[in-house]
C-alpha positions as CSV (number, residue, x, y, z in Angstrom):
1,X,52.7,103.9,97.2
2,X,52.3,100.8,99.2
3,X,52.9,97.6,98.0
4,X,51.4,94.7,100.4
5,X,53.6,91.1,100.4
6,X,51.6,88.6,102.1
7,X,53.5,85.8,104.5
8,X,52.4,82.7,102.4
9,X,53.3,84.5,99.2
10,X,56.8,85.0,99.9
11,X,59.2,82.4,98.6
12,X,61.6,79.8,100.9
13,X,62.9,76.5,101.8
14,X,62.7,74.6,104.4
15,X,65.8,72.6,105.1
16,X,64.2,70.7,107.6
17,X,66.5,72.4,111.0
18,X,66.0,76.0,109.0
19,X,62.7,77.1,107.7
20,X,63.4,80.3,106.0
21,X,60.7,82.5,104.1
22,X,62.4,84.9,101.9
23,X,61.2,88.6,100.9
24,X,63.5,89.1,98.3
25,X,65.4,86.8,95.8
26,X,67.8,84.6,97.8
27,X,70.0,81.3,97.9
28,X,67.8,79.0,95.5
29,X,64.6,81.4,95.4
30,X,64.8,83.8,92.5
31,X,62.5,86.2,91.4
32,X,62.8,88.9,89.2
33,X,60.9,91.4,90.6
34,X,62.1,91.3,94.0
35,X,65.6,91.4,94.0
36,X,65.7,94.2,96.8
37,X,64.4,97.0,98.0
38,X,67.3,100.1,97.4
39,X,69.9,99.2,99.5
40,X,68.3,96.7,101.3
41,X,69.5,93.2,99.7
42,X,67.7,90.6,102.2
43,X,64.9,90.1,104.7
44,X,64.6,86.2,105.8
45,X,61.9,85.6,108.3
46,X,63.8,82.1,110.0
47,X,62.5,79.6,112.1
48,X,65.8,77.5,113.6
49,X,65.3,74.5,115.7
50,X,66.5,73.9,118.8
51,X,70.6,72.8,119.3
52,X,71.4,73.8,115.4
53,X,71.9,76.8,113.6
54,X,74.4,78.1,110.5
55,X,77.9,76.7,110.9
56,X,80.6,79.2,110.6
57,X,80.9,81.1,107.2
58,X,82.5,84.1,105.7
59,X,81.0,87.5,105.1
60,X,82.4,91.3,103.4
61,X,81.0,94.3,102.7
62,X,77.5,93.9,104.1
63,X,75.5,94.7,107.0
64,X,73.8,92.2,108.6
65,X,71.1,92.9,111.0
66,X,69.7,90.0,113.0
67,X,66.4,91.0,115.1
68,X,65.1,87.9,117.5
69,X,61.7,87.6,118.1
70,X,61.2,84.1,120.1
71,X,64.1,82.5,121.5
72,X,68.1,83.3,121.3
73,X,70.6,83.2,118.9
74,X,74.1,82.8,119.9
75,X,76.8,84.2,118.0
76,X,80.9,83.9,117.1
77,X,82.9,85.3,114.7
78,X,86.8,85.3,113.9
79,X,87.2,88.9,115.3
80,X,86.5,87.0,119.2
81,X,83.3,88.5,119.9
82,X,80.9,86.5,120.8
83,X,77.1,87.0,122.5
84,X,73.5,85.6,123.3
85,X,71.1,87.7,121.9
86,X,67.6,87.4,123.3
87,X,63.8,87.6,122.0
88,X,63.1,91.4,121.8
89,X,66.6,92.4,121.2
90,X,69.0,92.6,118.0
91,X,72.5,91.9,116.9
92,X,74.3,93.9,114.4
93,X,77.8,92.8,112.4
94,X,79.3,95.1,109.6
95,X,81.2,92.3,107.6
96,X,83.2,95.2,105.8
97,X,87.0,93.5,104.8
98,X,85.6,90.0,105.8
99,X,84.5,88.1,109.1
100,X,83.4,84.3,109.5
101,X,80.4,83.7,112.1
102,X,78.5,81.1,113.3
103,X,75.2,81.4,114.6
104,X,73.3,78.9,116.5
105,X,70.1,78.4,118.5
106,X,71.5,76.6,121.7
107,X,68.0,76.7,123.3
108,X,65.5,74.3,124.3
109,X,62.8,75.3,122.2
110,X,62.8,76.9,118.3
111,X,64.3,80.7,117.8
112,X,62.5,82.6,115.5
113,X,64.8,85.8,113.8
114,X,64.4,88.4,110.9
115,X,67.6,87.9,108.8
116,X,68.4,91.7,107.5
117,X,71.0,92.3,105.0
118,X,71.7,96.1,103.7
119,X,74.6,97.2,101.7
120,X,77.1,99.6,103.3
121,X,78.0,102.9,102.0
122,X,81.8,102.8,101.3
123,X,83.7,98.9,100.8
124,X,86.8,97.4,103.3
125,X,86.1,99.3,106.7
126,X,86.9,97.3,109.8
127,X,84.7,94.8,110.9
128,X,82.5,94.9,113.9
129,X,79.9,93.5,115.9
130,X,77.5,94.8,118.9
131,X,74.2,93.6,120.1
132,X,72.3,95.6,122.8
133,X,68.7,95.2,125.2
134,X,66.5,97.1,124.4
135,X,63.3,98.5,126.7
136,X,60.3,96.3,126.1
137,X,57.7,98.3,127.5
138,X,54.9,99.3,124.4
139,X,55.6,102.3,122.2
140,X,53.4,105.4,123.1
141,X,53.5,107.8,119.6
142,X,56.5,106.6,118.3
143,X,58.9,103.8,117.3
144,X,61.9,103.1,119.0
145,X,64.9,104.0,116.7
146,X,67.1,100.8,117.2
147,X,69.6,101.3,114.2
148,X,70.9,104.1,111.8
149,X,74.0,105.4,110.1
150,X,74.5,108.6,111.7
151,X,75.0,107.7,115.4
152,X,71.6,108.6,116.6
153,X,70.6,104.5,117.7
154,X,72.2,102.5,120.4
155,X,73.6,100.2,117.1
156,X,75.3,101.5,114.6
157,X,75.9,100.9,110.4
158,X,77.7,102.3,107.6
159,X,74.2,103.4,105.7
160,X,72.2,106.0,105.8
161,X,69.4,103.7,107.0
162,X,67.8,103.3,110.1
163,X,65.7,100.4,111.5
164,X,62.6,101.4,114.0
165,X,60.5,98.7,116.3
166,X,57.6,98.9,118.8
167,X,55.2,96.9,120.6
168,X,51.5,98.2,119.8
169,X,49.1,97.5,122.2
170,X,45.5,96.7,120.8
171,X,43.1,99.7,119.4
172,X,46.7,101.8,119.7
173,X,47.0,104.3,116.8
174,X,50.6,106.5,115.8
175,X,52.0,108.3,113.0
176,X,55.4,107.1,111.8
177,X,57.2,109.5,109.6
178,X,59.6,108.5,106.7
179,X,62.6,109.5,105.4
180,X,63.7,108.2,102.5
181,X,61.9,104.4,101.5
182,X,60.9,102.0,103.9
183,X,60.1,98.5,104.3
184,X,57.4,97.4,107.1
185,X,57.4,93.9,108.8
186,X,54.5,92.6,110.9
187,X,56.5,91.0,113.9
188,X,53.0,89.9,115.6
189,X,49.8,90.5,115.9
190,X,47.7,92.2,112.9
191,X,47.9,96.3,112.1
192,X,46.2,98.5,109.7
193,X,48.6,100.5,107.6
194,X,47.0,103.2,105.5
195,X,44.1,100.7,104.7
196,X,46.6,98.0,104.4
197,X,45.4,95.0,106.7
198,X,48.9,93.3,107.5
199,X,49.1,90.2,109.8
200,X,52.3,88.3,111.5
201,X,54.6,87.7,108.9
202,X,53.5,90.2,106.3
203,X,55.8,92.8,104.8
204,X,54.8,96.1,103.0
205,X,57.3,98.1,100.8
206,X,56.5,102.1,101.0
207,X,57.6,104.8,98.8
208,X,56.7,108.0,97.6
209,X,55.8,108.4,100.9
210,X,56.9,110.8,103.7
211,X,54.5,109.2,107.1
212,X,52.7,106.2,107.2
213,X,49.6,105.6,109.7
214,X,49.5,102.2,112.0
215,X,46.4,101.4,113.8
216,X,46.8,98.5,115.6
217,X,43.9,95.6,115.8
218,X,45.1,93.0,118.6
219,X,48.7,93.1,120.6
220,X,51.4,93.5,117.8
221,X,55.1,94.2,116.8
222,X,56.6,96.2,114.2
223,X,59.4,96.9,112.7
224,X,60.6,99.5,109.9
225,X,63.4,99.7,108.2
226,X,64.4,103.3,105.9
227,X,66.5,103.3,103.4
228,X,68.1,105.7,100.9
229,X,66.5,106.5,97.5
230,X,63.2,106.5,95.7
231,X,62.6,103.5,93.8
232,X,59.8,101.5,92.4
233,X,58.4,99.6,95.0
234,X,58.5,95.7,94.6
């Protein structure tokens, strides 16, 4: 089963330095129907301007997964790490007995991020934070594995989840096979997904399913993110 959530249908706010579409209930957006997806609480598709950003704040017992696709986020936290991560790349930080962080956009020109929030597996482990390049050459038959619980990905979480991306080059066709759920985003570009025309912004919840098909109709980005369980897709 495929359900298809079209970019201008999702819900947001625009605070004027944040505009922030929403995929699932969040801050002053509320719907029933899509409070999350299994373990995975929140996907916020972010546009921060230049020179601003989210002032420091507290987190626990989450794992927060920010993916940058224009731009650079800078991040610090109250465990003294601290990093730039670039447009291509991602950041991880599992919040587990509580961390405050800031993140700000300390460029010249807007960052543009997914916002990825999954719950961990067990409560109170030690907080941590990595961020990593990542090749940026287009995916051949598969999708990078950036992510995932188990120690298989250059980033690590405290879920059995795992978060794939790729670069599709236009007329480019692969096979991506599921375990669990998963929940698609259309970084750029437009793609086919089992009949599913999705364009830049889009996101497409799957389940029941073990492979999806992408065919790819002009230069575009993906991303997939598995998750635990079989649940009514929303």
């Amino acid at each position: 089963m495929i359900t298809h959530h079209k970019y201008d249908t999702l819900g947001g706010a625009n605070h004027g330095w944040l505009n922030a579409k929403h995929h699932f209930s969040f801050g002053s957006y509320r719907d029933p129907a899509k409070m999350s997806f299994g373990e995975l609480l929140v996907i916020n598709d972010d546009v921060i301007q230049p020179h601003t950003g989210f002032d420091t704040h507290p987190h626990a017992d989450m794992e927060i997964i920010t993916y940058v696709r224009r731009g650079a986020i800078s991040h610090k936290d109250s465990r003294g790490n601290s990093g730039r991560t670039t447009a291509g790349n991602i950041q991880v930080m599992s919040a587990g007995t509580g961390i405050s962080h800031s993140e700000y956009n300390n460029e010249d020109e807007a960052t543009k991020i997914f916002q990825i929030w999954i719950m961990p597996r067990s409560r109170g482990i030690e907080p941590r934070w990595d961020a990593i390049e990542f090749p940026k050459t287009p995916a051949g038959t598969s999708l990078s594995l950036l992510v995932s619980g188990d120690g298989a990905a250059p980033l690590s979480i405290h879920q059995d989840a795992r978060i794939y991306a790729g670069t599709l080059a236009a007329d480019t066709t692969l096979t991506h096979h599921i375990e669990g759920q998963a929940y698609l985003l259309v970084s750029e570009g437009e793609v086919t997904i089992d009949g599913h025309s999705a364009k830049r912004g889009d996101g497409l919840a799957i389940s029941g399913q073990d492979s999806i098909n992408l065919a790819a109709t002009t230069d575009s980005e993906v991303l997939v993110i598995e998750v635990p369980g079989l649940v009514e897709a929303r």
